[in-house]
KETOR-449777 format. One record per residue (C-alpha): residue in three letters; x, y, z. Coordinates in nm, 2 decimals. Layout:
<pts>
[pt "ALA" [X Y Z]],
...
</pts>
This chain:
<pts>
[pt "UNK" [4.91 -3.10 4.01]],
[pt "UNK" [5.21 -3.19 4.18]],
[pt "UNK" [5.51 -3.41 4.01]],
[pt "UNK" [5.71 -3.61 4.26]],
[pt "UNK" [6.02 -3.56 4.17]],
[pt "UNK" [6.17 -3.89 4.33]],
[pt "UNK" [5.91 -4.09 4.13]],
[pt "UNK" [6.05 -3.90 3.81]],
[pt "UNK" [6.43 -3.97 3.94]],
[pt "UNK" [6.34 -4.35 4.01]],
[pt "UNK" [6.19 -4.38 3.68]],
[pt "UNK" [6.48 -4.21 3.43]],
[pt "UNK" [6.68 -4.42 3.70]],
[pt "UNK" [6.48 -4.76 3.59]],
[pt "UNK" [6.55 -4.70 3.24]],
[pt "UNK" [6.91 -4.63 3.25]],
[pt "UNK" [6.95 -4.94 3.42]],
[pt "UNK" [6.75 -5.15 3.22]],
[pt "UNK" [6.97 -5.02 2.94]],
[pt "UNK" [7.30 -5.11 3.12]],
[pt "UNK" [7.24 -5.45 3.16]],
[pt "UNK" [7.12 -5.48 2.82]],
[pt "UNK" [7.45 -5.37 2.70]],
[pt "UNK" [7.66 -5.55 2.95]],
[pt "UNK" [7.47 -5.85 2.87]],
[pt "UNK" [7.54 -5.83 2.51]],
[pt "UNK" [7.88 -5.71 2.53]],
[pt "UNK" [7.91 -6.04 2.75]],
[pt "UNK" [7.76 -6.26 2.50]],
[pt "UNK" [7.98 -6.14 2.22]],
[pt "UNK" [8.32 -6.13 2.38]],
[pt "UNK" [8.21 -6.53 2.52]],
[pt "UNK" [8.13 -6.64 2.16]],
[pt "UNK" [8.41 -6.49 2.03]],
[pt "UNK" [8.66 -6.60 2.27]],
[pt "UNK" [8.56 -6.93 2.27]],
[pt "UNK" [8.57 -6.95 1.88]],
[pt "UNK" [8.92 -6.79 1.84]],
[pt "UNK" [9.01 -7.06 2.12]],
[pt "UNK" [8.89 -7.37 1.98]],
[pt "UNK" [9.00 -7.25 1.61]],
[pt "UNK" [9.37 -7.13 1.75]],
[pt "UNK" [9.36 -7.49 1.94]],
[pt "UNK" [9.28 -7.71 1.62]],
[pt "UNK" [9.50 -7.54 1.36]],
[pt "UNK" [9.81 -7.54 1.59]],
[pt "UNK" [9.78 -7.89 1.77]],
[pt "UNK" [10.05 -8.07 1.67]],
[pt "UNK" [10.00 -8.36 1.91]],
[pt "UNK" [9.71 -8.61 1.98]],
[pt "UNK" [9.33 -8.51 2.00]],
[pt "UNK" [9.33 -8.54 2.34]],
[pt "UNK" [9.60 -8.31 2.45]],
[pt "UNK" [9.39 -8.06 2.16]],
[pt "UNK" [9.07 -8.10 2.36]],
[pt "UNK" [9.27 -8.06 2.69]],
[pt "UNK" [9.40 -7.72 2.59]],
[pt "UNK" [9.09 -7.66 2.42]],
[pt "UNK" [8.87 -7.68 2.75]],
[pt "UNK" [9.20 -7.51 2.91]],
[pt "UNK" [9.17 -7.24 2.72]],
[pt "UNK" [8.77 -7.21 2.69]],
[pt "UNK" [8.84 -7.23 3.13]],
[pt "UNK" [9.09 -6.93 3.11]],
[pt "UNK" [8.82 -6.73 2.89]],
[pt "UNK" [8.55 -6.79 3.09]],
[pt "UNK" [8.72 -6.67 3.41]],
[pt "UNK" [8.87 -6.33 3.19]],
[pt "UNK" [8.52 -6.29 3.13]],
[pt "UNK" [8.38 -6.29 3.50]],
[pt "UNK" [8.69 -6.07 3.60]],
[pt "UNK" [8.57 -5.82 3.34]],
[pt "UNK" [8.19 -5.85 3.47]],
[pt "UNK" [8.24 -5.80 3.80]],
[pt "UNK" [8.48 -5.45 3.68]],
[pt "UNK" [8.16 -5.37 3.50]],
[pt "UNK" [7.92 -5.41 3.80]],
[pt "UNK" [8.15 -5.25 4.03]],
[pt "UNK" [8.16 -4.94 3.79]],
[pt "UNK" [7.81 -4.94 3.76]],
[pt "UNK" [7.76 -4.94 4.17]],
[pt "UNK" [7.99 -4.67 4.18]],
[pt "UNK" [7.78 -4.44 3.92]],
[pt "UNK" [7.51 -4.51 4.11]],
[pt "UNK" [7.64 -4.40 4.39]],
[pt "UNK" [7.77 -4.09 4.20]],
[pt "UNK" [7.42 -4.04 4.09]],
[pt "UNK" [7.30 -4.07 4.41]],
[pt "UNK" [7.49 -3.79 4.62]],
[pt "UNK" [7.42 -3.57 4.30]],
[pt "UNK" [7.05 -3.58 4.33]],
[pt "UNK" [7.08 -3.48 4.66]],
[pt "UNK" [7.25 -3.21 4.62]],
[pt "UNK" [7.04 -3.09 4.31]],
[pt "UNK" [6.76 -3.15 4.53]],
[pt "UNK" [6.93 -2.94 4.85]],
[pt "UNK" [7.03 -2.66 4.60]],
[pt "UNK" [6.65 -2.62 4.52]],
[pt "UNK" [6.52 -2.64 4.85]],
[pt "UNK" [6.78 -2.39 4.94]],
[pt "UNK" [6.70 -2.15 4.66]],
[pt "UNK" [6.31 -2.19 4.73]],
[pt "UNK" [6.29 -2.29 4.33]],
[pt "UNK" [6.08 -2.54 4.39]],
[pt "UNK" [5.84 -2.71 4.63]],
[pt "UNK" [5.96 -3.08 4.68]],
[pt "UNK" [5.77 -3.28 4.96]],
[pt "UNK" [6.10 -3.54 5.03]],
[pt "UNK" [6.08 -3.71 5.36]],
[pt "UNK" [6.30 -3.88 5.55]],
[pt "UNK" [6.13 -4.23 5.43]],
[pt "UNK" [6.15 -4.12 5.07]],
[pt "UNK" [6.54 -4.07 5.11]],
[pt "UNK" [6.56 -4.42 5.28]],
[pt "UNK" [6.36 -4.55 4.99]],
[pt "UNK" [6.59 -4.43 4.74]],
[pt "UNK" [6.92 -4.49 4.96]],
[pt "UNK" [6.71 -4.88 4.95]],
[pt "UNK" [6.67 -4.87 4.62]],
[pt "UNK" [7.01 -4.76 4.48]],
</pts>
């Protein structure tokens, strides 16, 4: 019986992203909700002129967060790619280093390493 090992790699790959964006998402979620509730209670306590100008500086402010937040989503992703990346040349090296040292038999083609490069 022979294991792939690319099929293994994809799959602990799978997971480990699906776990990612789980946390990104709710790290996301929570700093959004809290951001927007600091901003909105900071705007109402310390208005001191007419509820328009607060709801003004209230959207102003909800605007500013929102944008903090896709600034720090992209930094995410981009750190992400470049794991993956990371991960990437690794495994092909691991994999080289066992060809090399005849430890195991590993049937990888040149479509499998354009699947994965597709993949990744």
């Amino acid at each position: 019986m022979r294991l792939r090992l690319l099929d293994t790699l994809r799959q602990r790959r799978r997971i480990r992203e699906r776990e990612e964006r789980k946390n990104t998402a709710k790290k996301v979620a929570t700093g959004t909700v809290i951001g927007t509730a600091i901003g909105a209670v900071t705007g109402l306590l310390f208005a001191p002129q007419s509820g328009k100008k607060t709801r003004d500086d209230i959207a102003d402010k909800a605007r500013d967060t929102t944008q903090d937040i896709k600034e720090k989503v992209r930094q995410s992703m981009d750190s992400i790619k470049e794991g993956e990346q990371k991960l990437k040349e690794e495994i092909k090296d691991k994999i080289q280093d066992f060809k090399d040292k005849d430890m195991i038999e590993i049937e990888v083609g040149q479509d499998d390493i354009d699947e994965l490069d597709e993949e990744m």
